[in-house]
C-alpha positions in Angstrom: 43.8 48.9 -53.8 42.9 49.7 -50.3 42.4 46.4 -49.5 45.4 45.3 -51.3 47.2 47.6 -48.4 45.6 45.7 -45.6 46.6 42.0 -46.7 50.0 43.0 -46.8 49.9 44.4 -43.6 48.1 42.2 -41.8 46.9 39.1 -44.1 49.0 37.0 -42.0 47.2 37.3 -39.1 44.2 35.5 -37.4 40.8 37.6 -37.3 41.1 37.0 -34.0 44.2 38.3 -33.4 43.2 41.8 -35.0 42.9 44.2 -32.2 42.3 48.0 -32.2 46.2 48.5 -31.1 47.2 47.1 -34.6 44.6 49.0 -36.2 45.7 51.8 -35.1 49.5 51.0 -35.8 48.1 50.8 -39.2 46.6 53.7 -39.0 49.4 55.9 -38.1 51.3 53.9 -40.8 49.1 55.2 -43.3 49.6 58.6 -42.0 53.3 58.6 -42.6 54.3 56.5 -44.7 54.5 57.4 -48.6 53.4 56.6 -52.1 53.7 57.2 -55.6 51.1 57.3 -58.2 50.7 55.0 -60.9 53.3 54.1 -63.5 53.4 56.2 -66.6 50.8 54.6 -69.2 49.1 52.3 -66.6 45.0 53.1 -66.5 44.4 56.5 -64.0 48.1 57.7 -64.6 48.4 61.3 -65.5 52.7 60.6 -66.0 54.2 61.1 -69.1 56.9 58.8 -70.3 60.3 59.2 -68.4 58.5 61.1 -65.9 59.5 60.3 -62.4 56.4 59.6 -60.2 56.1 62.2 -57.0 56.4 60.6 -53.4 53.1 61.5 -51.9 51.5 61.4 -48.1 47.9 60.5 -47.7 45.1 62.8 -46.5 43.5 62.4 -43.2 40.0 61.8 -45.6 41.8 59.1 -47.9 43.2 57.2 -44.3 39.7 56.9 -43.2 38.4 55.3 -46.3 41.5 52.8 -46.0 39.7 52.4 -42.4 36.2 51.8 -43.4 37.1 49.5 -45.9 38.5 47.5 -43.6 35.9 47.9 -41.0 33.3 47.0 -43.0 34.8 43.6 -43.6 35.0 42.5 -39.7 31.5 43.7 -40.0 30.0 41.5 -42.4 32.2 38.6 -40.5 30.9 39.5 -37.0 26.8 40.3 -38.3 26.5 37.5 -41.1 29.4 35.3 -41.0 29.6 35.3 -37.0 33.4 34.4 -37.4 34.0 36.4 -34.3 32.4 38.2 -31.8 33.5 41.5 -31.4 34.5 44.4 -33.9 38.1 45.6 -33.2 37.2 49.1 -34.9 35.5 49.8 -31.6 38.7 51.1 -30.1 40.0 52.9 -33.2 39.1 56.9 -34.0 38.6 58.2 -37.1 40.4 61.5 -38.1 38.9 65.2 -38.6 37.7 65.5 -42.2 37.4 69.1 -43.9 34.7 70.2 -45.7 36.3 68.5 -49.0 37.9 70.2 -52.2 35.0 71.2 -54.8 36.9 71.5 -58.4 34.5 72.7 -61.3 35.1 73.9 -64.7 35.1 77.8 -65.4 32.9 79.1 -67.6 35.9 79.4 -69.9 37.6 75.6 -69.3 33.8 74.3 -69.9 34.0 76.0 -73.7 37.5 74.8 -74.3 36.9 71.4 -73.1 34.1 70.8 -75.1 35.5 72.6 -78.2 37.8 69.0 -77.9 35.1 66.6 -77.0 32.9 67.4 -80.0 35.6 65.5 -82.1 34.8 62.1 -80.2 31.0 61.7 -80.7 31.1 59.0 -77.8 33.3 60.9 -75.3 31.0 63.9 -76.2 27.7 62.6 -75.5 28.7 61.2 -72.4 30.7 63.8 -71.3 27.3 66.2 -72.0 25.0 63.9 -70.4 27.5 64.6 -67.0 27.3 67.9 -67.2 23.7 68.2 -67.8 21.9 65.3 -65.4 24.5 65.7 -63.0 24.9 61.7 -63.3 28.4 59.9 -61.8 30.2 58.2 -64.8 29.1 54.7 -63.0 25.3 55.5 -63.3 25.9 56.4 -67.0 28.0 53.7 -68.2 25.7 51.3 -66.8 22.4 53.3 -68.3 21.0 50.5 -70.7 18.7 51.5 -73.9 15.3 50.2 -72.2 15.7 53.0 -69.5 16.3 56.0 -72.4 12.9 57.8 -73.0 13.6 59.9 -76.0 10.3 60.8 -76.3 9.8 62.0 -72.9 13.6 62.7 -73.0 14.2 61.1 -69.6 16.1 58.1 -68.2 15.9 55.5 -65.5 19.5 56.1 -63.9 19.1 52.4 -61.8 22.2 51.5 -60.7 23.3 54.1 -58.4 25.5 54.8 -55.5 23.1 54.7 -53.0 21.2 51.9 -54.9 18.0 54.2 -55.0 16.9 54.5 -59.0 16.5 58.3 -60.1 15.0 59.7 -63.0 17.0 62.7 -64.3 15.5 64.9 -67.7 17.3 65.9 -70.2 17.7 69.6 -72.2 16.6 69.7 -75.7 20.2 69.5 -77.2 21.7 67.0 -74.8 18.5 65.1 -76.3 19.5 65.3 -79.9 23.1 63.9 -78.7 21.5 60.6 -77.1 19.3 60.5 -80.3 22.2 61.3 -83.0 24.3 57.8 -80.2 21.6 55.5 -80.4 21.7 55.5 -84.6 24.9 53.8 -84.2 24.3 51.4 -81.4 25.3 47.8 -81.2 22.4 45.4 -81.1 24.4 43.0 -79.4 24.7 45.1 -76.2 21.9 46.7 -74.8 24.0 49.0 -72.9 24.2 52.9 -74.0 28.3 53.1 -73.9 30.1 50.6 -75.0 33.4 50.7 -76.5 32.5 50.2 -80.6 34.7 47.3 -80.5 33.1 45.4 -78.0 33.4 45.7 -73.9 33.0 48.4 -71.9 33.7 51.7 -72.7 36.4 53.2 -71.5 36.4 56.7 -71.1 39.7 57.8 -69.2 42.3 57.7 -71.6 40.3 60.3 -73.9 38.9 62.3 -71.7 42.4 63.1 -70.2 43.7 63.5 -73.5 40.0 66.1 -74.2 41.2 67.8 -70.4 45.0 68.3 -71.6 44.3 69.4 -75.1 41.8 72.0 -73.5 44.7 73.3 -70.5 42.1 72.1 -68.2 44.6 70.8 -65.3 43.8 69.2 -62.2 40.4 67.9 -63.3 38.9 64.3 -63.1 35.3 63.0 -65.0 33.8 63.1 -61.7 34.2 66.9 -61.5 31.7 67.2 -63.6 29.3 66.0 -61.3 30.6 68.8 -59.1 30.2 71.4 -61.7 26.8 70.6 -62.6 25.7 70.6 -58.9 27.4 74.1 -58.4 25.7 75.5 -62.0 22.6 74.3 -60.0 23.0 75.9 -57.3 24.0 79.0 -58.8 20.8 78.4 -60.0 18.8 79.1 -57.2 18.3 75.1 -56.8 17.3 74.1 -53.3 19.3 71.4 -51.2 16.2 69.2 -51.2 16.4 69.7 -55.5 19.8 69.0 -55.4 19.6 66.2 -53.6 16.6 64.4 -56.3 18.7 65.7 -59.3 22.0 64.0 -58.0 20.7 61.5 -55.3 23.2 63.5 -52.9 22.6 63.3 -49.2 22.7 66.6 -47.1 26.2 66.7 -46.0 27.4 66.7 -49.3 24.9 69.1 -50.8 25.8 71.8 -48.3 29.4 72.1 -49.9 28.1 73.5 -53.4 25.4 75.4 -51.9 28.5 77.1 -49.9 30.5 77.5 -53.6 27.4 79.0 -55.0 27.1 81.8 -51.9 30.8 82.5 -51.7 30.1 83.3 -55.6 27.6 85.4 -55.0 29.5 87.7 -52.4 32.2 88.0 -55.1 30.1 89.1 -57.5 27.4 91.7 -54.9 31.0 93.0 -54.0 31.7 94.0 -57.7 28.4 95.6 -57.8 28.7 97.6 -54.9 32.2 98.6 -55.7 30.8 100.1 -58.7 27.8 101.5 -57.6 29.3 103.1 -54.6 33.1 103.6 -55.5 35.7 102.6 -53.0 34.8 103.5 -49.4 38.3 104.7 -48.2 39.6 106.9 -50.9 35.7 108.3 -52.1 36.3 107.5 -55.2 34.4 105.6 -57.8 
């Protein structure tokens, strides 16, 4: 899609008529200019029929991934194609990111959403195995049978983000899921999910439908990933566990260490306010 963007805008040129002033045209092009989300039953949409799609801006976060895309590109035509010999992104700034939205499921949206799952089997199990290894829906949805120890009750997660293969252990009952799956597995495909009809499984459509059933709003599969990081770290987890649970790197860790602390004010603060009553009236 991002890429899409960038041959409109600019497929017509030369690469060696890219400079940084066009780049950063483009940039403040993406800045401004609007969008709408995807059409009402096309895959990712979250429109009902009839509804009219919102005119959206982009985030300073979401214009620099349009960037990188793009500058990864001229990199891999200036260091292994040696189509030219210089990197226009050298004259073009990134912007200011903040420290990024963490959305996670309440303790009561994790029991309601679940409540619906249970009545997919295959949404179910994979939606437990998120929660419980921490896993991005990539990692699991490539997991293959020959890296599923149910005796140990561990898997090989090997195709990963950061293409480093992680081990990740899973609780008793998340194991009796994967067990209760594999009994109706097609031979054919050695893969863990796949859609019972053949292909690949996909998991959107119901797991919106699972979110919406369950008043969950605002929530995507990948929050899960963020809600078992911040149950971790709730935990007491370290940033050097979190980051061999979830193959996170630093920068990213820090965020749901920060959830887990801001939690913990709220809840010293209840304490306290009962304990000691409220400072400026005396009273308990």
């Amino acid at each position: 899609m991002r890429l899409r963007w960038w041959r409109e805008k600019i497929g017509h040129l030369n690469l060696s008529d890219v400079t940084a002033a066009i780049l950063v045209e483009c940039r403040n092009r993406l800045t401004h200019e609007t969008y709408t989300r995807a059409k009402p039953g096309s895959p990712g949409s979250t429109l009902e029929e009839g509804e009219a799609a919102r005119k959206l801006n982009r985030k300073p976060q979401t214009v620099n991934r349009y960037l990188a895309y793009l500058s990864h590109v001229f990199t891999i035509a200036r260091k292994e194609w040696h189509w030219i010999d210089h990197d226009p992104f050298d004259g073009v700034g990134k912007f200011k990111e903040g420290p990024g939205r963490v959305r996670y499921l309440s303790e009561e949206e994790r029991e309601q959403l679940l409540k619906e799952t249970a009545s997919d089997p295959h949404l179910h199990t994979l939606v437990v195995l998120a929660l419980s290894t921490a896993a991005r829906a990539g990692e699991l949805l490539a997991l293959t049978w020959r890296d599923v120890d149910l005796k140990e009750g561990r898997l090989l997660l090997r195709k990963t983000k950061n293409s480093q293969p992680r081990a990740v252990w899973l609780h008793t009952e998340t194991l009796k899921l994967l067990s209760e799956h594999g009994k109706v597995r097609r031979l054919a495909d050695d893969r863990v999910f796949v859609n019972p009809k053949g292909g690949p499984y996909n998991y959107r459509d119901p797991f919106e439908a699972a979110c919406k059933a369950a008043g969950v709003k605002d929530f995507t599969f990948h929050g899960l990933r963020h809600s078992a990081a911040t149950y971790l770290a709730r935990e007491g987890a370290t940033e050097q566990q979190l980051k061999v649970i979830g193959g996170w790197k630093s920068n990213v860790v820090s965020r749901y260490v920060h959830v887990a602390t801001e939690d913990a004010k709220a809840v010293l603060e209840k304490m306290n306010t009962k304990i000691l009553g409220n400072a400026s009236t005396g009273k308990p």
